[in-house]
Structures are given as C-alpha cells and as structure tokens.
C-alpha positions in Angstrom: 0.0 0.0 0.0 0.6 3.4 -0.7 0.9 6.2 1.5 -2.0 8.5 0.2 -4.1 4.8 0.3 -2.7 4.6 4.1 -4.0 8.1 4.7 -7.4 7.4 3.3 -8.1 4.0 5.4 -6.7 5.9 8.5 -9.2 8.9 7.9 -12.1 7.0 7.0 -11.5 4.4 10.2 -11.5 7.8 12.7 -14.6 8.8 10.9 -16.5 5.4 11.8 -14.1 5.3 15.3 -17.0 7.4 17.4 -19.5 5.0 16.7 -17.8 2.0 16.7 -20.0 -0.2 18.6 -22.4 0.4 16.5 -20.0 -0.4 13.3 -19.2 -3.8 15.0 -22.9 -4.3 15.3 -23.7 -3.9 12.0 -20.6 -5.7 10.5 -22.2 -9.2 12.4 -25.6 -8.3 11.2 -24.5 -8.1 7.9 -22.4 -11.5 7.9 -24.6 -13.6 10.0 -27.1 -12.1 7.5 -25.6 -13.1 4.5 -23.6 -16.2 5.4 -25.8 -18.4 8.3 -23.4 -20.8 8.2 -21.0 -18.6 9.7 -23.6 -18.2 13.2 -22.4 -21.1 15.2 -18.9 -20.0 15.3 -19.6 -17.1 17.8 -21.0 -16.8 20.9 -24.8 -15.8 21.3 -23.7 -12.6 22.8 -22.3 -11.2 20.0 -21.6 -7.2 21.3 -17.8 -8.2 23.3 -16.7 -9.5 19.6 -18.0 -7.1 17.6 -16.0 -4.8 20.2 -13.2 -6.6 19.6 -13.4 -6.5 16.1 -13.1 -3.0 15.8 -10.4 -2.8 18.5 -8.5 -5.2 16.1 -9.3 -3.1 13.0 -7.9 -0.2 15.3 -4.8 -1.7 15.5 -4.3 -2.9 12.2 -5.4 0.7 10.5 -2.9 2.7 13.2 -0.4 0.7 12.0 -0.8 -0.3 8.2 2.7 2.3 8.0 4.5 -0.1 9.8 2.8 -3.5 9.1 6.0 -5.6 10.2 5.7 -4.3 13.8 1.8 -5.6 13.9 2.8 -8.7 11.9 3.7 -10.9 15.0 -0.1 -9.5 16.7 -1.3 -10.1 13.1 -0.1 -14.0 13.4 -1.2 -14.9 16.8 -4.5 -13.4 15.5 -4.6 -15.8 12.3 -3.4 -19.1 14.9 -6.1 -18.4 17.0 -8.7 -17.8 14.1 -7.5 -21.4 12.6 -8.4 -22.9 16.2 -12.0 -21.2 16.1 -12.5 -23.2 12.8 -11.8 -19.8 10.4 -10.9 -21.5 6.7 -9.1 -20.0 3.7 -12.6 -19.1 2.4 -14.1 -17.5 5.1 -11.0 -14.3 4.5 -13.2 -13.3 1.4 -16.3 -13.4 3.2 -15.3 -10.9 6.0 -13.7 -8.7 3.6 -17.0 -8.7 1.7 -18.8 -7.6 5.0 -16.4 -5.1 6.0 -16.4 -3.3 2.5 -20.6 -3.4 3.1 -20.2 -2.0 6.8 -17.7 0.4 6.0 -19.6 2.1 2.9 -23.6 1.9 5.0 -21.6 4.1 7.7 -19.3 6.0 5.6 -22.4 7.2 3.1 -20.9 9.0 0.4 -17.3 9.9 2.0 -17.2 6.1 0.8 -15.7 6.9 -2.6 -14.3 4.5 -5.3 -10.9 6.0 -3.7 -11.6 4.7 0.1 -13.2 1.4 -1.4 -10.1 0.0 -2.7 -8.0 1.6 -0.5 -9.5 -0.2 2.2 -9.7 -3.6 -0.8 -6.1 -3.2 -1.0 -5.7 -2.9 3.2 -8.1 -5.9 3.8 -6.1 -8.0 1.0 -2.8 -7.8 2.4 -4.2 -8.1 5.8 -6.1 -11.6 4.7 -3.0 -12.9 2.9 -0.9 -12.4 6.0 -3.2 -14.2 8.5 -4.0 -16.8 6.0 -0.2 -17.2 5.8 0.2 -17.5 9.2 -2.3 -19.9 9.5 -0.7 -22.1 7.0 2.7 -21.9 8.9 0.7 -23.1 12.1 -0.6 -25.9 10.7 2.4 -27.1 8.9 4.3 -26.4 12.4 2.4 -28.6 14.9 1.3 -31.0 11.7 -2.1 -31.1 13.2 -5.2 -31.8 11.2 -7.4 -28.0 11.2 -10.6 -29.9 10.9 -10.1 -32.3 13.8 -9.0 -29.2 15.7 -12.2 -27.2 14.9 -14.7 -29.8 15.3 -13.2 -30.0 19.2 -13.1 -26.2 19.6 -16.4 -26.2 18.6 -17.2 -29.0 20.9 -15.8 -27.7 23.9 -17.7 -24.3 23.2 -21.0 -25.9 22.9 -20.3 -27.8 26.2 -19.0 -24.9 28.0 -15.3 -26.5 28.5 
C-alpha cells in the first residue's frame, strides 16, 4: 500500500471510530445475515466481539505504516482464528462484510478511492493471516478440521 491509500483508510476508520459499537454491530448483522453458516462460530452474545473486532481493525489501521511491527499480533491473531475453525474461504467473506459496513456508515465519503483503499488494506491483511495460519498448521502437523470440530465441541459444552 501506498501512502495517500494509508491516509485514506486511517481517515475513513476515525470517521467510523466514534460509533464504533455500532459499526461492529452492523458488521455481524450483515455477515450472519448473508452467510448463516457462519452463526455457530460465535457466541450468542455477539456485542464483546464485535467490540473486539473493531479494536483489532484499530490496531491494524494505526499501523498499516509499519505492518512488520503488527505482523507478529497479526499471526497470533490468524493461529487463534484457525483454532476457532476460520478457513481460507471465510477471508473473502469478511472482507465482503467489511467493504458493506464500512460504505452503510461511511455514506458518500465512501468513494471508489476509500473502497479500494481499504480492498487493497483488507487484501494484504487476509494474505498475511492466511499465511500465518498455514505456517501453524504445517508447524504442529495437526489436522485443522479435527481441531475445529473440538473447539467447537468444547464451546457448545462450555469446556
């Protein structure tokens, strides 16, 4: 990413930053919404996620200038995602959800500009986790789906 493309995430995050709950909100609406199958990943009591979604995004947005001092953050993010039972193909599906969140809130300051700006932020974002994930599996040579089907066991089951 580009500098002025840095600048326009950055300004159009603090523009969606004093309503943030409400952005996080929406942003699980809209995905549970459009992909069902999705649901039975997250907890019932959606609003500490969507909290923490947006506290991630913070991160990630204050520091697209210097992504390799996020990156290790970034990882331990994608290793826990792959234990939660988050595949390859789910990457697409948030960043169509984000895209959808960002321009209902942004309204018009959501230009063509900002839209792939924040395509081009979400991308590299996505191919680093995914990476990450990749690495993880290879290093512990655990199966993923074995691994998800218990983490979602021990959820439902309160372990």
């Amino acid at each position: 990413m580009n500098q002025d493309m840095i600048v326009l995430v950055q300004k159009s995050f603090r523009d969606v930053a004093p309503i943030a709950d409400t952005v996080g909100a929406t942003f699980y609406a809209r995905l549970f919404e459009t992909h069902p199958e999705v649901r039975p990943m997250f907890p019932e009591d959606i609003r500490p996620q969507a909290r923490k979604l947006v506290q991630m995004l913070a991160m990630v947005v204050n520091g697209l200038h210097r992504l390799h001092a996020i990156q290790p953050e970034v990882e331990a993010l994608a290793r826990r995602h792959k234990d939660y039972g988050v595949a390859d193909a789910h990457y697409p599906v948030v960043g169509e959800t984000l895209i959808w969140t960002l321009e209902h809130h942004l309204g018009d300051a959501f230009t063509p500009q900002v839209r792939g700006a924040w395509l081009d932020a979400f991308t590299s974002l996505a191919q680093l986790m995914i990476g990450a994930s990749h690495d993880a599996v290879h290093a512990s040579g655990a199966d993923s789906d074995s691994r998800a089907d218990r983490s979602n066991h021990d959820a439902q089951h309160g372990y």
